[in-house]
N, C-alpha and C positions, 0 to 999 in steps of 0.2 A: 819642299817638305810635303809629302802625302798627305791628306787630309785622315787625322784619327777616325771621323763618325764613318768614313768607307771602308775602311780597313777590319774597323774589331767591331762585334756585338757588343751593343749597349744594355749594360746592366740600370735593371730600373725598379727601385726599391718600393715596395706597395704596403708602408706601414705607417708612411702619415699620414694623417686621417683630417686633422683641423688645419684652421688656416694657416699658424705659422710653421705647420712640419710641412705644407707643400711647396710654401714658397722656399723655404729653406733648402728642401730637395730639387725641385727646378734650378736654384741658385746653382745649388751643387754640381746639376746636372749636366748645366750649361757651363762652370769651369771646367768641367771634367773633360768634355766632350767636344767644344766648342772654347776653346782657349786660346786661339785665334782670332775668332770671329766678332766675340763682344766681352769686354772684360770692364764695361762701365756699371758697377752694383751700386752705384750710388742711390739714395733714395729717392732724390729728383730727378732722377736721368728716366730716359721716353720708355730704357728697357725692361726697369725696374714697376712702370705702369702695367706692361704686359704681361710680367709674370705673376703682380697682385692680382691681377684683372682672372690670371688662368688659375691661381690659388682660390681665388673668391669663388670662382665655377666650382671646383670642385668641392672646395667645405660648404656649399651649399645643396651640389648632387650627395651628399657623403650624408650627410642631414638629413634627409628626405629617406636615402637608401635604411639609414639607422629608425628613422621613424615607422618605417613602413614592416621592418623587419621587429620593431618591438611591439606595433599593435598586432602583427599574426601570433603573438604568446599573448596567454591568458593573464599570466601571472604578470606581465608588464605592460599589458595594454592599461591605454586611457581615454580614451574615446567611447563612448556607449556605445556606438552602433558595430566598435570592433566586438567587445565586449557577447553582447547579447549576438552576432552571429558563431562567436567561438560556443560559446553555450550551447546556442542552438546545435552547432555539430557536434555536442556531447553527449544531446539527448536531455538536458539541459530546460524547460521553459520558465524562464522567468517569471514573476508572481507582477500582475499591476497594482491596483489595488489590494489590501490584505484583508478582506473581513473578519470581522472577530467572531470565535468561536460561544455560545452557550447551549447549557444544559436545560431544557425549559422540561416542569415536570406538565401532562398532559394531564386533563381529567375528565371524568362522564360519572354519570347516577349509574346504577345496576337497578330495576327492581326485585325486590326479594319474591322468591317464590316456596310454594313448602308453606308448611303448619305450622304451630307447636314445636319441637325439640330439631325440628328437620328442614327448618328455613335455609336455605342458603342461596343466593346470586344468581338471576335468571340469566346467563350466559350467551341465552340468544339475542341480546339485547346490547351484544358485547361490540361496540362500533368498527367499520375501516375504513380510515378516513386514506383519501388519496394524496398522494406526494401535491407538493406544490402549497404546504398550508403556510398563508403569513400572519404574522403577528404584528403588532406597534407595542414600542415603549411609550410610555409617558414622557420621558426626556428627551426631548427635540424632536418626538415623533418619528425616531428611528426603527425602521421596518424588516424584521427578520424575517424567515422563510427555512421551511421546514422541508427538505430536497427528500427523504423517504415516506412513504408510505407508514401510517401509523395502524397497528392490529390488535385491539385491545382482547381480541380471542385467542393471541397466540400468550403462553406464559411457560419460558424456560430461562435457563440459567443465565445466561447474557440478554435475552429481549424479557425481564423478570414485567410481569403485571402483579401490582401491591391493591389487597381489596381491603375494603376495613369497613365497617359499619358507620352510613350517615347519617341515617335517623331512624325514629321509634313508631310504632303507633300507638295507639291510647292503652294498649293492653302489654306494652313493654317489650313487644318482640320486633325486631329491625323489618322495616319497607323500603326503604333505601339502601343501596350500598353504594359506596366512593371506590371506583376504579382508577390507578393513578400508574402512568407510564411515563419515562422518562426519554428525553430524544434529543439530539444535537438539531442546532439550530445555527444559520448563518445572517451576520447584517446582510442582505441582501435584496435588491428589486428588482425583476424581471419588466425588461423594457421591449418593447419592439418596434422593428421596422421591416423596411419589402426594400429589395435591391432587383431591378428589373435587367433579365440575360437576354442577349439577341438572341444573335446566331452563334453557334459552337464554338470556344473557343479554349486550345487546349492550354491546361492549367489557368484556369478560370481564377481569378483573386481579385476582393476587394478587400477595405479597410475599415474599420471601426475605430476614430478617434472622438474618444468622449472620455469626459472627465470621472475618474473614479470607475473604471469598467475592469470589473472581475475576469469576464470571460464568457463565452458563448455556453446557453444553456440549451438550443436547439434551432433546427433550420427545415423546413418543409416547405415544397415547393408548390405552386398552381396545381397540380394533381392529387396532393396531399400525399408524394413522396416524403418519408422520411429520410433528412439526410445524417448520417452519424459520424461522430468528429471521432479522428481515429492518432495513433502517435505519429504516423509516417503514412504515407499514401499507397505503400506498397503493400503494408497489410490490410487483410480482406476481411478477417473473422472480427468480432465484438463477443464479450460479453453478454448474456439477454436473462433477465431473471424472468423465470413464469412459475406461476401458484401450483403449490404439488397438491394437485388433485386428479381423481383417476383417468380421465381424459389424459391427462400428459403423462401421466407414469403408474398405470394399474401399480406396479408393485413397490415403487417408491410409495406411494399416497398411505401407503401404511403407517406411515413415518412425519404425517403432516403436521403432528404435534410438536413434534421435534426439531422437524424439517421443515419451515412452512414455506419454504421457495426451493426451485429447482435451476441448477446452472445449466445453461443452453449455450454454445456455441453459433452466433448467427452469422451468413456471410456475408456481406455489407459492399455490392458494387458501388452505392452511392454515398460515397465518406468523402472528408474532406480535415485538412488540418490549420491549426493555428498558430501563427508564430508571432513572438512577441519583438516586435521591432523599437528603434531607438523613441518613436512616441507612436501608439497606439500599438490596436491587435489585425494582424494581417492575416485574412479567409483565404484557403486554397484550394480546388479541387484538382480532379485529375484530369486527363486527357483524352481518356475514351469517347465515344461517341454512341456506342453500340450498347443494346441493352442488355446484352448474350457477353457477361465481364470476361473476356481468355483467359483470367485466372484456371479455368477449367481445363483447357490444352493439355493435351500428354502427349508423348513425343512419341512417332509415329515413322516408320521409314517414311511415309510422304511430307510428311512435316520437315521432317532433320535435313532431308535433302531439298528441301529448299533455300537451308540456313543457307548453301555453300552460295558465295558468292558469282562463281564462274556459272552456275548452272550446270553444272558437267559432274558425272557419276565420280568422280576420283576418290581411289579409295584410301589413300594414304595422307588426305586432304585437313591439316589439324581442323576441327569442329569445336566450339564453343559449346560445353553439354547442358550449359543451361539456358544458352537460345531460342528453343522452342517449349520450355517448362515455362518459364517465368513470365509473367504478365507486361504488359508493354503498354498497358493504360493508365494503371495505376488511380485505378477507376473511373466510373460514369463523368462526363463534364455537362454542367447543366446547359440547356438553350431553350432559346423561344418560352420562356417561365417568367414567373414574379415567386424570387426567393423572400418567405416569409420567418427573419431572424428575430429569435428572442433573445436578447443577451443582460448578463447582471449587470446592475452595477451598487455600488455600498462600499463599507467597508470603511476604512480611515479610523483617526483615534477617535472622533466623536461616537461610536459605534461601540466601545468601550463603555457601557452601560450601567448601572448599578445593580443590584440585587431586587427582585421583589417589583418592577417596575413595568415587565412586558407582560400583559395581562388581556388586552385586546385584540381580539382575533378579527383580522380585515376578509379575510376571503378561507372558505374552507369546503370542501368536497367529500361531507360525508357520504357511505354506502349503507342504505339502508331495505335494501334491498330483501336480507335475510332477516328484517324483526319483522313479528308477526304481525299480521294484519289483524287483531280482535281488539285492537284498543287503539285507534287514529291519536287520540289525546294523549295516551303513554307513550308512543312512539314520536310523536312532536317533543316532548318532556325530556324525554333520552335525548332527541338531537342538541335542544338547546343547552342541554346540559353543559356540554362540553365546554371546557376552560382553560385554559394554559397558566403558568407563574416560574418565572424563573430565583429560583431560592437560591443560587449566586449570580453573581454579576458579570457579566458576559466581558472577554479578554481577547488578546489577540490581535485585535483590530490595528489595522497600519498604514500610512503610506505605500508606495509601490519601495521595490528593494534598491539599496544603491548598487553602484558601480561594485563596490569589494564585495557586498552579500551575494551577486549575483556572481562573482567569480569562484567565492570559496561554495557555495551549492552545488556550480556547475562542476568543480573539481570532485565533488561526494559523487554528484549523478556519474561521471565518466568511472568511480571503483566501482558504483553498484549494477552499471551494464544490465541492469532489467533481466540477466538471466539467471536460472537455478542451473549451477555448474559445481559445487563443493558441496558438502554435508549441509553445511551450518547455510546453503542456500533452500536445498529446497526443505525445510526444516521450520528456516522463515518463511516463506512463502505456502506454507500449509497452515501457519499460525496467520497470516496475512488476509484467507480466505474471509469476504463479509461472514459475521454470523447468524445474517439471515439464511444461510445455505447449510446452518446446521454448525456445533461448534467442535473442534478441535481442539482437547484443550492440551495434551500431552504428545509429543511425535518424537519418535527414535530411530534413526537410519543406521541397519549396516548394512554391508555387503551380502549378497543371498548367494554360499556357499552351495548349494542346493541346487541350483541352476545353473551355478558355475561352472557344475562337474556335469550336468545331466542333461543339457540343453542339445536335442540332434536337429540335424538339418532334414530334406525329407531324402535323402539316401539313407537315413541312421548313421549317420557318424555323427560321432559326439564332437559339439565345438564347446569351447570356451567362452562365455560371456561374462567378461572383468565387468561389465558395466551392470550388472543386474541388481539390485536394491531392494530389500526390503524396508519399507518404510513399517513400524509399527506405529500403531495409536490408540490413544485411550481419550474418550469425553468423559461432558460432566452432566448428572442427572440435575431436575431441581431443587435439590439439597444440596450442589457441590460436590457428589460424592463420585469418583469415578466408576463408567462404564463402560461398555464396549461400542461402538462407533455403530452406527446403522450404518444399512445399505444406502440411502438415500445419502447421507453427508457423503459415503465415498462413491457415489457416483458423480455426487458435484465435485469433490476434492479434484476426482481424475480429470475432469472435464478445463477445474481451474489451472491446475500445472501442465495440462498440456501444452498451455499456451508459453509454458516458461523451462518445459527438462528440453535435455536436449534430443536429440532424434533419435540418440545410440544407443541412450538409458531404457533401463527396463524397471521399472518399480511396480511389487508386490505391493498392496494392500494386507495388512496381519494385523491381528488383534493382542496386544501386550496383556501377558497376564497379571493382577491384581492381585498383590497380596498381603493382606488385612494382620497389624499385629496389633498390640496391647505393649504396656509399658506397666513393670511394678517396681520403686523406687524407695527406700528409706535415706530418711534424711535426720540427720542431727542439729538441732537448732543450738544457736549460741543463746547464753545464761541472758536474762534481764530481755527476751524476745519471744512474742507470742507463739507458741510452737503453730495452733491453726493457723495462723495469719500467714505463717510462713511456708507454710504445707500447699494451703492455697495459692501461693505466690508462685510456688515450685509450678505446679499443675499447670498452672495459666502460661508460663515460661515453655514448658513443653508443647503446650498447645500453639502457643505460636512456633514453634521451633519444627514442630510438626505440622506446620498449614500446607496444605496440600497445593498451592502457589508456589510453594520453595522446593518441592520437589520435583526431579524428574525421572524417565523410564532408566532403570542401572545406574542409579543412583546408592551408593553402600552408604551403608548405618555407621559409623564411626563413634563407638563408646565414649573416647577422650570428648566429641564435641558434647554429646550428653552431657556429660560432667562439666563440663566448661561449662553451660546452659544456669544446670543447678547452682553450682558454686559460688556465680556472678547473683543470683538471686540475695537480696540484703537479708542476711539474720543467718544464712545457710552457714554451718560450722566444718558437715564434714557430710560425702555421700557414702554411707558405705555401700551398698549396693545397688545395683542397675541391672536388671533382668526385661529381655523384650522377648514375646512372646509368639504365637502365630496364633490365627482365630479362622478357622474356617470355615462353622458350621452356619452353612445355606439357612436351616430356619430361621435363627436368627440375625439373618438380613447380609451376613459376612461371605465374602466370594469364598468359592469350592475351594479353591489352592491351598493344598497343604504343602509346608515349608520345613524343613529343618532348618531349623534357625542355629542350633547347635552346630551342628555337618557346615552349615556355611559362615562360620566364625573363626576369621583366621588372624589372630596377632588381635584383637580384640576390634576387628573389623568384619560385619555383615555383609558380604558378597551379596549382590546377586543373581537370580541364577542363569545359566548359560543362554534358554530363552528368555529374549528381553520381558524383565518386568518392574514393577513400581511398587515401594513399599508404600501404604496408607494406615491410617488410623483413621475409621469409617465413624467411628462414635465416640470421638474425644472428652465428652462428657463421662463413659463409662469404662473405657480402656484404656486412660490413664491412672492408674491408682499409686497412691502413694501413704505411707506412715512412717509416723515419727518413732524413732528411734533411740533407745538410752541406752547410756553405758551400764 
């Protein structure tokens, strides 16, 4: 009789997986196939060893295969160090220690200057202290640090400075004033060391494990290079804040009131990054060696032809177009140096502090450069002055994050892709801008129709640009009240989302226009209820209903919500009417924009209008009015 396993292909089932489906398939395989040759299944028999033996191989490669394939998922890995590298390719850095966040309010003396009726706050006297200030609590002697610059000359809507009279002189008229600004503050301590580089070595890395370590706060080498920690090694540009004063921007510096920093694009050969590994923080730089970064390379017929591999002119030769564009160092790598690292560390739940507690200032670097030199003693008096107190209690503070915080973050970091790609992206990220750089408080994006149609190439033909955007925007003055955007905030705006539109986008800069209405309302009070109490109540109800926080640019008026508003007010019985207004008139303080409020009233809904704009109520105290009503 032929032997069956010469004759036919063997069928071989790959769906058991554990031990008892492979032995059972082996079993199987071997009657199948081999039903001649051995037909002892007994469990003591020698052949029964060998197929355990080849079952046990394989539920143990199957094991290993399954384990290996669930730590490369996020959502099923269990090991840290799968974890934190899956993160890391998200874009992902994991937090070590957490510091806790507080509000500490800052202070200084003002002297008063002026006479009689005209005393007010000598201004030059107004401090700037440098970033890097810390503080101590009284409670375990936990040590905050204040990471901005503090400018008690600057005073706008978001960086506000509060003055108030400290003291009297014998004749009753204020010599002192209390300056009082308020600034986020971290548990933190700036520690350092020196890591000594030979000779060049590309992608240069060491490690920092210490207990409680925040994160690297800077690294300068033996020449007093700065080096700046950047998200990925391949990007060149930073960030750079510099003081808007005429040196740096004749025609921004107009705007330093407003604006008192200017956003700067810097290019950064010498950056490096940090990853957060299964224990400690891991330093990296780049490759380069040269001090001249190729980030600068343009492609060049002698460049591109040298991409080709053969050497040879060949014209039909596929080419990689971004081989001679893109950088290959991925910047400077340090040698022959003593790198000098400062890095934090703080944080944990003891750092969680009480209220009223951080009061002593360890180290601080005021500028005193701009108070006058005619009183040495006054100008000592001002320095010392300064005080810190935190009026809540500082929160936040944590351990390092576990295993699942660090999975479900890194899942939020890979939807929000760090780039402005949809409306509601770059919309955020103009709300996102520091407001050191000037504030944005309102932004409306549509399409610029306009450029859409009108955009030629240099022949004159007219192209099409779907991508072209007008962004509008509107700030806020120091009363909260909207205005229109200086030059200086959009030349930072433009400088900040550079780094985040995309290459193909085109966004306008426009100014939304503002349009100031009034509100007059009667109300009916129910029986056995103060009609004024209730009149007031109404008022206050529309004033919050109308906060200029809840509104945004082409935002309509909707009548029913009014009424909703009032109605929900206790005591209200009935509104019979609701009339809103327009108020244009520039004297008295109200933007130029006249409105027909009527014309754009449709189905009992305020449109508005086709250029984007923002309804406001500029003097809520004055242009709400309301009376009571009888039958």
């Amino acid at each position: 009789m032929a032997d069956i396993s010469k004759t036919t292909s063997k069928e071989i089932r790959y769906l058991g997986r554990s031990f008892d489906d492979l032995k059972q398939g082996l079993i199987d395989f071997a009657k199948t196939y081999y039903p001649n040759t051995y037909n002892d299944f007994n469990e003591a028999s020698p052949g029964m060893m060998f197929v355990e033996m080849a079952a046990y191989v394989g539920d143990v490669l199957n094991y290993y295969i399954d384990s290996q394939f669930k730590e490369s998922l996020i959502l099923h890995a269990t090991e840290k160090r799968s974890v934190m590298s899956i993160a890391a390719a998200m874009g992902y850095k994991p937090k070590l220690s957490v510091p806790s966040i507080v509000d500490l309010d800052v202070f200084q003396l003002l002297p008063a200057s002026g006479s009689g009726t005209s005393v007010v706050p000598d201004t030059r006297y107004a401090t700037k202290i440098a970033a890097g200030v810390r503080v101590r609590s009284s409670v375990d002697a936990i040590e905050f640090l204040i990471q901005n610059p503090i400018d008690f000359s600057i005073n706008n809507v978001y960086d506000p400075t509060t003055i108030t009279v400290y003291s009297l002189d014998n004749f009753g008229a204020p010599n002192y004033y209390l300056a009082k600004k308020t600034v986020k503050a971290i548990s933190a301590v700036p520690v350092t060391t020196t890591v000594d580089v030979g000779s060049v070595t590309k992608f240069f890395k060491f490690k920092l494990d210490v207990e409680n370590l925040i994160g690297i706060d800077s690294i300068v080498d033996a020449d007093n290079n700065t080096w700046y920690e950047v998200p990925y090694l391949a990007q060149d540009t930073i960030f750079q804040r510099v003081e808007n004063i005429p040196f740096n921007d004749p025609d921004a510096a107009a705007y330093s009131g407003e604006t008192p920093y200017l956003l700067k694009l810097l290019r950064v050969p010498r950056r490096f990054i940090t990853r957060v590994l299964d224990s400690g923080l891991e330093v990296q730089f780049g490759s380069g060696i040269s001090t001249s970064p190729d980030e600068e390379l343009l492609a060049t017929p002698e460049n591109v032809s040298v991409a080709l591999p053969t050497g040879k002119d060949d014209i039909d030769f596929p080419i990689d177009p971004v081989g001679p564009v893109f950088t290959g160092t991925y910047g400077i790598a340090p040698s022959n140096t003593t790198l000098t690292v400062t890095y934090l560390i703080g944080g944990g739940i003891r750092s969680n502090v009480p209220s009223n507690t951080i009061n002593d200032i360890t180290s601080i670097d005021i500028d005193t450069t701009s108070f006058p030199n005619i009183n040495p003693t006054l100008n000592q008096t001002i320095r010392d002055s300064v005080a810190v107190n935190n009026p809540i209690a500082a929160n936040g503070g944590r351990s390092s994050e576990t295993i699942d915080e660090v999975r479900q973050n890194a899942l939020a970091q890979l939807a929000s892709q760090n780039r402005a790609v949809t409306r509601e992206d770059y919309i955020i990220r103009a709300y996102a801008m520091p407001n050191v750089f000037g504030s944005v408080a309102k932004v409306f994006i549509t399409p610029d129709e306009q450029n859409n149609i009108s955009t030629s190439d240099n022949f004159g033909d007219t192209v099409a640009n779907p991508l072209a955007l007008n962004m509008y925007m509107l700030g806020y003055d120091n009363n909260k009240n909207l205005v229109n955007v200086n030059r200086a905030v959009k030349e930072n705006l433009k400088v900040y989302l550079s780094q985040y539109r995309m290459l193909t986008d085109s966004i306008n800069f426009r100014d939304a226009y503002i349009v100031n209405i009034g509100i007059d309302f009667d109300v009916v009070p129910l029986r056995n209820f103060n009609g004024n109490e209730v009149l007031l109540n109404c008022v206050n109800a529309l004033k919050e209903f109308f906060n200029i926080d809840m509104w945004e640019i082409n935002q309509p008026i909707v009548y029913s919500d009014i009424l909703n508003v009032l109605l929900s007010v206790k005591g209200v019985q009935t509104i019979p009417s609701v009339t809103i207004k327009n108020l244009n008139d520039e004297f008295l303080g109200y933007s130029n924009v006249a409105y027909n409020i009527y014309e754009a009233t449709k189905n009992n809904i305020v449109y508005p209008s086709l250029d984007p704009c923002i309804f406001e109520i500029k003097f809520p105290n004055n242009d709400i009015k309301g009376r009571i009503a009888t039958y």
